[in-house]
C-alpha positions as CSV (number, residue, x, y, z in Angstrom):
1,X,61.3,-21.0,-67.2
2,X,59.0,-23.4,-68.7
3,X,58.9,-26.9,-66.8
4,X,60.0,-28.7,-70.3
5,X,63.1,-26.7,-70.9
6,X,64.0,-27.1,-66.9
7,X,63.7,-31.1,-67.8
8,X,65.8,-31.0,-70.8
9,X,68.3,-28.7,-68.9
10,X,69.1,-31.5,-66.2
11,X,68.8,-34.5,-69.1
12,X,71.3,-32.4,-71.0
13,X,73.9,-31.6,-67.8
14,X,73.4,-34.9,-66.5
15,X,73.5,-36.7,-69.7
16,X,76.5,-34.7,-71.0
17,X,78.5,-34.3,-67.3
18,X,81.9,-36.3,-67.5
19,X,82.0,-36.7,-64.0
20,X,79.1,-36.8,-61.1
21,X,77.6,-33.2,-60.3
22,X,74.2,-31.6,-59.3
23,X,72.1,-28.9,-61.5
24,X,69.7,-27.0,-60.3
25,X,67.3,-24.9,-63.0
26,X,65.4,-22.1,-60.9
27,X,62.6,-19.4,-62.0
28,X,63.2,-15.9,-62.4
29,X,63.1,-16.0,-58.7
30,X,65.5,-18.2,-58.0
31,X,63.0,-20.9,-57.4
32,X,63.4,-24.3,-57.8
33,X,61.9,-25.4,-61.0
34,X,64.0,-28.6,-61.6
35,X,67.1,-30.7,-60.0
36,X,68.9,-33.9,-60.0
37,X,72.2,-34.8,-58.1
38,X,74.1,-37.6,-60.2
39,X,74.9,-40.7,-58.3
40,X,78.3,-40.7,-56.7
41,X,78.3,-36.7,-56.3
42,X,79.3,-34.8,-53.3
43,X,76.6,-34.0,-51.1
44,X,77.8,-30.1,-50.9
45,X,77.1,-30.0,-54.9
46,X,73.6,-29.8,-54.3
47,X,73.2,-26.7,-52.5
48,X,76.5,-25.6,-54.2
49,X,74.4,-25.8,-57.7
50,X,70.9,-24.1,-55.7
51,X,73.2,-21.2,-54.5
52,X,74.7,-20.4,-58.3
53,X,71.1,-20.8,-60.0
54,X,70.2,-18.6,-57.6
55,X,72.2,-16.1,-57.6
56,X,72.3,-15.9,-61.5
57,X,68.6,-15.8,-61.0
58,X,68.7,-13.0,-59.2
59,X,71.6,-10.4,-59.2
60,X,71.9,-8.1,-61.3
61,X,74.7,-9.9,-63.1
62,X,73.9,-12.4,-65.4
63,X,76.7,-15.2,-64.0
64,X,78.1,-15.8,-60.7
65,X,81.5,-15.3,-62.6
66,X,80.0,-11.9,-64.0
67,X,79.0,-11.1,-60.5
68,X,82.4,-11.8,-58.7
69,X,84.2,-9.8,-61.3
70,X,81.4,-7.0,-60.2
71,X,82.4,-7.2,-56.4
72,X,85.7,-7.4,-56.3
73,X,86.5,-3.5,-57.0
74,X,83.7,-3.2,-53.6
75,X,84.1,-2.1,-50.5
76,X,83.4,-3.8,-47.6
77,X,80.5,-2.5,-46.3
78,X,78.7,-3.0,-50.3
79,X,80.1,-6.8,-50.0
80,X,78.3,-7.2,-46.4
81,X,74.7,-6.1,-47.7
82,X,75.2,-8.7,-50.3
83,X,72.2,-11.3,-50.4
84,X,73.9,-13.9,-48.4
85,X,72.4,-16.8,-50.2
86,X,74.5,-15.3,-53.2
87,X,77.9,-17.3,-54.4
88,X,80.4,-16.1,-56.5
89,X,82.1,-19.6,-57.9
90,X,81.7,-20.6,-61.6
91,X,78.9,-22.4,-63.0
92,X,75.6,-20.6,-61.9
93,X,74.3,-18.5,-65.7
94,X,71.1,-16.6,-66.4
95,X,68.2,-17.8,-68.9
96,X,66.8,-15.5,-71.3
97,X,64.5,-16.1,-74.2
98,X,64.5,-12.7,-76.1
99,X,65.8,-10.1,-73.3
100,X,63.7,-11.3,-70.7
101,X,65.1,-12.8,-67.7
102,X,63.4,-16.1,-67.0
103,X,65.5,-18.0,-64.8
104,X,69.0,-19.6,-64.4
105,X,70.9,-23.2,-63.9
106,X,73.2,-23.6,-61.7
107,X,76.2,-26.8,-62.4
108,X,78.8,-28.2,-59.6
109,X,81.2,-30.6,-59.3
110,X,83.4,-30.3,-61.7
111,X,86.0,-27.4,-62.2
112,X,84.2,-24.2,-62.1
113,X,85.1,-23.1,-66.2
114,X,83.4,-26.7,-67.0
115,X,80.4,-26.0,-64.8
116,X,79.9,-23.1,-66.4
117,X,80.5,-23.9,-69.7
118,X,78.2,-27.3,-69.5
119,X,75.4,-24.5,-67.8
120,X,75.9,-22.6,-70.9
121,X,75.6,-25.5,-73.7
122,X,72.3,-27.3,-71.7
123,X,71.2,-23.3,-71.7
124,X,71.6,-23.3,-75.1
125,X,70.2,-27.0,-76.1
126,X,66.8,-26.0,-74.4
127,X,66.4,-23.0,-76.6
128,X,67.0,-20.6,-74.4
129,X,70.2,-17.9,-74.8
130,X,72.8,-17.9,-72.0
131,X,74.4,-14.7,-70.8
């Protein structure tokens, strides 16, 4: 994740967000690359939004939604040796440019379908194809 597409990522969340939120853009990693929390948003959006980049980042999913729809046909002991940094609400998606896995944003404070869905269009907006 480039540093410019990371910027335009939080312009295009926070400029496009309806309501006060946090984003967090991470690396492949699931390292911070960029972040803003709007004014007026809940404190527990920001590491909210760090957990779903994250996670996107790096499971083996490509969306917290995609990953909680993997885990919930798992046992118990496969859902304890789960990264427990990992979340499973809406609004954290993967980055790719061409099929290469280069990091992931991560949206809360609104509804989880419109975190995810405003991830998705800032993915998008920077060039880069969410999954």
């Amino acid at each position: 994740m480039k540093l410019e597409q990371a910027r335009a990522i939080v312009e295009t969340v926070t400029g496009q967000a309806p309501a006060p939120l946090s984003v967090f853009v991470a690396d492949a990693a699931g390292e911070l690359v960029a972040a803003a929390t709007m004014d007026g948003a809940a404190p527990d959006t920001r590491l909210n939004a760090q957990r779903k980049a994250y996670t996107a980042a790096r499971s083996d999913a490509v969306s917290t939604k995609a990953l909680a729809e993997k885990v919930s046909a798992k046992g118990a002991a496969e859902l304890a040796s789960f990264d427990p940094f990992f979340t499973f609400f809406l609004g954290g998606v993967a980055a790719f440019e061409r099929d290469v896995r280069v990091g992931a944003v991560g949206v809360s404070g609104l509804p989880g379908a419109d975190d995810d869905a405003l991830a998705r269009r800032a993915l998008e907006q920077a060039g880069l194809e969410a999954r």
